[in-house]
VEXFIPA-78492 format. One record per residue (C-alpha): x, y, z; residue in one letter. Coordinates in steps of 0.001 Angstrom, whole numbers, padded with zeros to 6 digits, always signed. Example, Ala and Ser with C-alpha at 12.3 -4.5 7.8 and 13.67 -1.06 7.14 Angstrom:
BEGIN
+012300-004500+007800A
+013670-001060+007140S
! end
This chain:
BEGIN
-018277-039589+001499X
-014942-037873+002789X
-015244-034132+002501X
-012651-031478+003291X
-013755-027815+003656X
-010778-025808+004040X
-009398-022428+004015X
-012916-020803+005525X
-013118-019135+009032X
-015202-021361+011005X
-017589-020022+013545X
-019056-022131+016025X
-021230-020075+018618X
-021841-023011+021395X
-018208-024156+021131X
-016401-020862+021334X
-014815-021559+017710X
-013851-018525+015208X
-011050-019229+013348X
-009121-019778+010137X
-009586-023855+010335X
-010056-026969+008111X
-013267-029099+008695X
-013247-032511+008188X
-016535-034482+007409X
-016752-038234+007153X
-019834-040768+007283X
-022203-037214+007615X
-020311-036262+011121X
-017609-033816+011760X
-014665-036101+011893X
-011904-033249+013004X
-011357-029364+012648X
-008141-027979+012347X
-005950-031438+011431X
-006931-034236+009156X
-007923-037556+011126X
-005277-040240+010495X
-005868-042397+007001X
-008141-039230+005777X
-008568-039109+002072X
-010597-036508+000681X
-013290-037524-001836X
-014395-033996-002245X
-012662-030530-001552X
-014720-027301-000914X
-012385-024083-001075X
-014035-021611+001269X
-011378-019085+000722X
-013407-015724+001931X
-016485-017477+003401X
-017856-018159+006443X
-018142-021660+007626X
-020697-022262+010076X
-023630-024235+011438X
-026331-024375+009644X
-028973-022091+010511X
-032153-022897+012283X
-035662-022229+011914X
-038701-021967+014172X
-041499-020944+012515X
-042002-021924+008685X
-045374-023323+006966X
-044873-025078+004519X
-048333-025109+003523X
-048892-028665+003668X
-051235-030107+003790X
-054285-028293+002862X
-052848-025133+001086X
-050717-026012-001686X
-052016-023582-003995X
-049635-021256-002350X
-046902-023394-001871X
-045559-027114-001635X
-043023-028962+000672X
-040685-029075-001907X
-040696-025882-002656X
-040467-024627+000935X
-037818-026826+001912X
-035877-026418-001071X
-036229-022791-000035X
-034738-023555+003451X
-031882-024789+002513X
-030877-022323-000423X
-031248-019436+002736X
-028506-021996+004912X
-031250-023779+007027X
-030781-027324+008001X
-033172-027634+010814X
-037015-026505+010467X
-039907-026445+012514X
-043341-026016+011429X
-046751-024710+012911X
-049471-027270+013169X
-052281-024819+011216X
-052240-026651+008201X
-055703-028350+006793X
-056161-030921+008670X
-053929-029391+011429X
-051547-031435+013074X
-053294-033079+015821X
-053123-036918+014799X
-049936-038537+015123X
-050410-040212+011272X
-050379-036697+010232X
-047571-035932+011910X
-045698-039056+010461X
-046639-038274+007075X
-045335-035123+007184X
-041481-036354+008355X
-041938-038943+005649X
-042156-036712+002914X
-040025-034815+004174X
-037148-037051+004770X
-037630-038360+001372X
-036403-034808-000006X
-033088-035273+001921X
-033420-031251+002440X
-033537-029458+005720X
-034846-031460+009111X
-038096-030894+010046X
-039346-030389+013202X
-043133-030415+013196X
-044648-028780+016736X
-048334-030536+016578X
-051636-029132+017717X
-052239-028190+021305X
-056245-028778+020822X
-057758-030963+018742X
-058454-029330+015366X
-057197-026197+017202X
-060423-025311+018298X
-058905-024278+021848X
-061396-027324+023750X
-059939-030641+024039X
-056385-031450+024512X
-054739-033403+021796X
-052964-036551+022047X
-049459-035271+023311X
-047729-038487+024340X
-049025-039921+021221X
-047680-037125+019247X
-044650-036868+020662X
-043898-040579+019943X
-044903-039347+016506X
-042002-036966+016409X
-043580-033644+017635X
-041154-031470+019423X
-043572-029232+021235X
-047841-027948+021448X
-049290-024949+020077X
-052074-023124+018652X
-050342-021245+016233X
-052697-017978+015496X
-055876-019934+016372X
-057490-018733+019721X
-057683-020413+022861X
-060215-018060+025141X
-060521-020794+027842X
-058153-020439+030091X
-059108-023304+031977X
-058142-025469+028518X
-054862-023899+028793X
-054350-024630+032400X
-055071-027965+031948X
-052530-028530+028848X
-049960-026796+030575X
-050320-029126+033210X
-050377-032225+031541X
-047619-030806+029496X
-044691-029878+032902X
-046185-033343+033802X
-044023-035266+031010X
-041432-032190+030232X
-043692-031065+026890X
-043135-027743+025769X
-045617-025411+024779X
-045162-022647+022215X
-047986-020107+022342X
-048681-016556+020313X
-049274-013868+022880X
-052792-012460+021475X
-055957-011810+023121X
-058462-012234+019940X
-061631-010554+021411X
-059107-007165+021580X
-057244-008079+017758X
-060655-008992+016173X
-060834-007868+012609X
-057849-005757+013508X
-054414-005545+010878X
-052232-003044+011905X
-050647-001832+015489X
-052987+000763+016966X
-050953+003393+016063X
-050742+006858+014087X
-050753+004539+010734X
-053764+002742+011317X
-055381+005849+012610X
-054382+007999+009692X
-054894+005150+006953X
-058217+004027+008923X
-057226+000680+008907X
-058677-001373+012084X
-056538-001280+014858X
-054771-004267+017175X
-053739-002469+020916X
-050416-003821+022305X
-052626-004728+025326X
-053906-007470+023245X
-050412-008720+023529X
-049674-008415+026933X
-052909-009088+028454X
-052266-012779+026505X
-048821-012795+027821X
-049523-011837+031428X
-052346-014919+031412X
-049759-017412+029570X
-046722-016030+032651X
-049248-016710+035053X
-050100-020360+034346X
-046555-021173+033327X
-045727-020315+036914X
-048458-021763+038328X
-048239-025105+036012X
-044369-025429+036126X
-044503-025829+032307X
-041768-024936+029827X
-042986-021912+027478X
-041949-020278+024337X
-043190-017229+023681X
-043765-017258+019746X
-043107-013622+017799X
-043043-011283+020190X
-043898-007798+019237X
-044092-004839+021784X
-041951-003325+024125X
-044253-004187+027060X
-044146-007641+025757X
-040340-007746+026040X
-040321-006025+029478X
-043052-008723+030898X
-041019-011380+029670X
-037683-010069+030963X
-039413-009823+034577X
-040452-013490+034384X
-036913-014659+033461X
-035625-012515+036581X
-038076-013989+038802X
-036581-017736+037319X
-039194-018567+035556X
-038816-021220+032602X
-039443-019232+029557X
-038019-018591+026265X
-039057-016152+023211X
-038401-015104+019959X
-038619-012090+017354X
-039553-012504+013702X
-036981-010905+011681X
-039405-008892+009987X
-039906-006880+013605X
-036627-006644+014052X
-036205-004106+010884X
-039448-002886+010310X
-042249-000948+012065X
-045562+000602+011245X
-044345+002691+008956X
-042760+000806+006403X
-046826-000102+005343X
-046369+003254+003666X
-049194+002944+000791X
-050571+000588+002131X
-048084-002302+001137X
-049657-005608+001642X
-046241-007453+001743X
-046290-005250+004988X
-049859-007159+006150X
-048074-009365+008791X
-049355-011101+012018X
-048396-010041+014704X
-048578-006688+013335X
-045606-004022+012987X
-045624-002011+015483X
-043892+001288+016545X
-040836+002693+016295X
-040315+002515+019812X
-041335-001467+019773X
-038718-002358+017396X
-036296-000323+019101X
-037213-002135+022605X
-037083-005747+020856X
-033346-005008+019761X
-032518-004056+023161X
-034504-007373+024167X
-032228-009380+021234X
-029061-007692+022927X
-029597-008652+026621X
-030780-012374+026087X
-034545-011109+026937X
-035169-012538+023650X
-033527-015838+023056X
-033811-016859+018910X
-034427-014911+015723X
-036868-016265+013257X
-038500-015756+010140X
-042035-016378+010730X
-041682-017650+007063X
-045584-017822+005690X
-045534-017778+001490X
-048518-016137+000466X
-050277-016372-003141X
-050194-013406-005309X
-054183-012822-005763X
-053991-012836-001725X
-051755-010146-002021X
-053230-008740-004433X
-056410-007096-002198X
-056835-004329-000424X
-054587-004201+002796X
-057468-005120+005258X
-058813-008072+002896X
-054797-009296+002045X
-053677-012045+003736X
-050937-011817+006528X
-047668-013227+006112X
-044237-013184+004650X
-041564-015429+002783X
-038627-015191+004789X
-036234-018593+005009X
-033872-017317+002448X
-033561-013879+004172X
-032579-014673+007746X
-029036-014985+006956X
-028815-011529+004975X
-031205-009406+007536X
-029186-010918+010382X
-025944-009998+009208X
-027594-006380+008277X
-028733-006302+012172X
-025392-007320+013432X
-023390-004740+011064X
-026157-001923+012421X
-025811-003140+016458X
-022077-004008+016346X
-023110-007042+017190X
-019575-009789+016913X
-020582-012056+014471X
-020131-015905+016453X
-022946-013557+018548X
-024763-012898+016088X
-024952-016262+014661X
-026083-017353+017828X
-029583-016536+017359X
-029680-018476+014551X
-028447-021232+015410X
-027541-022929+019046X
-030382-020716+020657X
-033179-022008+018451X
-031722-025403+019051X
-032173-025393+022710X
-035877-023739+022577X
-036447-027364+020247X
-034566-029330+022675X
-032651-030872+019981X
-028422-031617+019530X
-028230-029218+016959X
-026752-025578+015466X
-022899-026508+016448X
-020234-027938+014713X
-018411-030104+017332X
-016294-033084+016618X
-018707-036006+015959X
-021533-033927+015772X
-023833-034162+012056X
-022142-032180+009458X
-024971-029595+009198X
-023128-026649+007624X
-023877-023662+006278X
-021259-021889+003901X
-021773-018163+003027X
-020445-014764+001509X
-020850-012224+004585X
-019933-009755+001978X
-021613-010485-001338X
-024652-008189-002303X
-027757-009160-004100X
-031395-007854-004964X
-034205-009327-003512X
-036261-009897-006214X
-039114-012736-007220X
-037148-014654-009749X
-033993-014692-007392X
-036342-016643-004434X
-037054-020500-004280X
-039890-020120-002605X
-043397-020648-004084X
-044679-017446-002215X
-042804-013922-003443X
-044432-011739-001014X
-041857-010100+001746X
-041448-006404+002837X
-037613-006380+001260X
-039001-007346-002109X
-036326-004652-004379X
-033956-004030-001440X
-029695-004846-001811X
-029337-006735+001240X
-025807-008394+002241X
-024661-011910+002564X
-025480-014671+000266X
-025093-018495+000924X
-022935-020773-000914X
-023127-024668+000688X
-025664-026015+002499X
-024690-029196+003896X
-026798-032104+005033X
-024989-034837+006914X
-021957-034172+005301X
-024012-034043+001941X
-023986-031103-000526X
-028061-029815-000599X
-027523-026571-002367X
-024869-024708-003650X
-025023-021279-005414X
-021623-020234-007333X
-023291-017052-008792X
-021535-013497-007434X
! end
């Protein structure tokens, strides 16, 4: 189908694009921007008069909850989710039940998936089998499955000689592995930073040492190994500074920041809020402060969402017993706008964490709107306020810190291969 956007700015980070330009989509692709290819005829006409037109936005860390826990959400819910908060391209932890360590799982999974014709997923499969941090999976295998990288999620891996061995199979054939920078003899039974909060509150404490003692290991055999690493949700200011010495020193590593961190610190738990119950924890003032600075100078390379949908009664516990985690998919695009407006951040900057930066941490041709490139668009109100309430969220899971907060910047199109996947005329 022939499909004319026109009268939008269009933003395009990796191409250098903002401007007041016409986008022309044929056969899924971007067939020209600016001036209509010769014979064009337009089958459908989006006015984006006021809105941003941009790539869509890009996810790397959402469970979905399948399979094994869809009592607190499904995959259609989820990715129906994604692409109502402008995502198009999805990856997903392998901590599901059974986790992703076979490659028929893995399959499975994209099958489903691309029978919803929402968002692209991008499953990253289990680094051990059953994530029990012993044997190595299958990576070729997996790979060939459609796995774009190897990780452990939150599980543990205490053997470092496990992990020096998958990191070297893994630089072997150009794998990437994606690891959570937690030591889990010094986090054990621990749910908030170790900070005046927990102290005062008398909640069990997690040290930022557990962090960077983790980190410092994973730096070390990364360097040693060769292997390409992503450091997954990065939390402390330590944490940032070890990983900006590493990238000085030319060493092949990438990171990112939940969103959540990047607003938020211990003290938003308050009374005790479980929506505040979040892993890694939220840490100090100072932290958050030191992971903007890492967002600013490229330290950090993506934003995420560390999107985990939680049911209610699991909420519904006291803060040590609640479980961690937070719906977040269809509020990166409002909280990143909010942390551009409060950095003076330019926005084609801004959108660059959310889009061509995750891409390259997944390795795939994504989060840009060149010509012949899929029409993955996102179309949004920068300006247009709403309430973050449960009825006005797709997702299955309600739970996030911002639950009765006005945040700004609502999405209007999200396009999939030229194709229409939500749309939201409401003001």
């Amino acid at each position: 189908m022939n499909l004319l956007i026109k009268n939008g700015r269009l933003i395009d980070p990796r191409n250098g694009i903002d401007a007041m330009l016409d986008v022309y989509v044929q056969n899924g692709c971007i067939a020209a921007i600016g001036d209509a290819p010769d014979g064009f005829v337009a089958v459908r006409v989006i006015d984006a008069a006021g809105l941003i037109v941009a790539p869509g936005l890009i996810e790397l860390a959402a469970r979905l909850r399948e399979p094994g826990f869809e009592y607190m959400a499904t995959l259609e819910s989820e990715m129906y989710a994604a692409v109502a908060g402008g995502i198009t391209s999805l990856a997903c932890p392998p901590d599901t039940d059974p986790p992703l360590d076979e490659p028929g799982l893995v399959e499975m999974l994209k099958h489903r998936a691309r029978n919803l014709h929402q968002a692209r997923l991008y499953p990253v499969a289990a680094l051990t089998t059953g994530l029990r941090g012993t044997e190595l999976t299958e990576m070729a295998e997996l790979v060939e499955a459609g796995c774009v990288a190897f990780s452990q999620a939150d599980a543990p891996l205490t053997d470092t000689r496990v992990l020096y061995r998958a990191m070297q199979y893994a630089a072997t054939f150009g794998f990437s592995v994606w690891l959570r920078p937690q030591d889990s003899f010094l986090a054990k039974d621990g749910v908030a930073h170790d900070g005046e909060v927990a102290t005062r509150s008398g909640l069990p404490a997690i040290p930022v040492c557990a962090e960077t003692i983790a980190l410092s290991t994973m730096l070390s055999l990364a360097r040693e190994t060769g292997a390409k690493l992503h450091i997954c949700r990065i939390s402390s200011a330590a944490g940032v500074e070890l990983v900006r010495q590493a990238k000085q020193q030319g060493l092949y590593v990438t990171c990112d920041v939940s969103i959540n961190h990047v607003h938020l610190s211990e003290m938003d738990i308050g009374y005790f809020d479980t929506n505040c119950r979040l892993n890694p924890p939220l840490r100090s003032l100072r932290d958050r402060a030191a992971l903007r600075a890492g967002l600013l100078d490229g330290t950090i390379d993506a934003i995420c969402t560390n999107h985990a949908p939680v049911d209610e009664d699991a909420k519904q516990l006291p803060f040590a017993e609640a479980e961690s985690g937070a719906t977040g998919v269809e509020l990166m695009l409002p909280l990143m706008l909010k942390w551009a407006r409060q950095e003076k951040i330019a926005l084609p900057d801004a959108l660059g964490r959310v889009t061509v930066h995750p891409a390259r941490v997944l390795g795939i041709d994504a989060g840009h709107l060149g010509v012949g490139s899929a029409a993955d668009i996102c179309i949004f109100d920068a300006d247009a306020c709403w309430r973050v309430e449960p009825s006005a969220l797709q997702s299955q899971g309600k739970n996030t810190p911002f639950i009765g907060q006005e945040v700004q910047g609502r999405v209007r199109y999200t396009l999939i291969d030229g194709q229409v996947v939500y749309q939201n005329q409401e003001p």
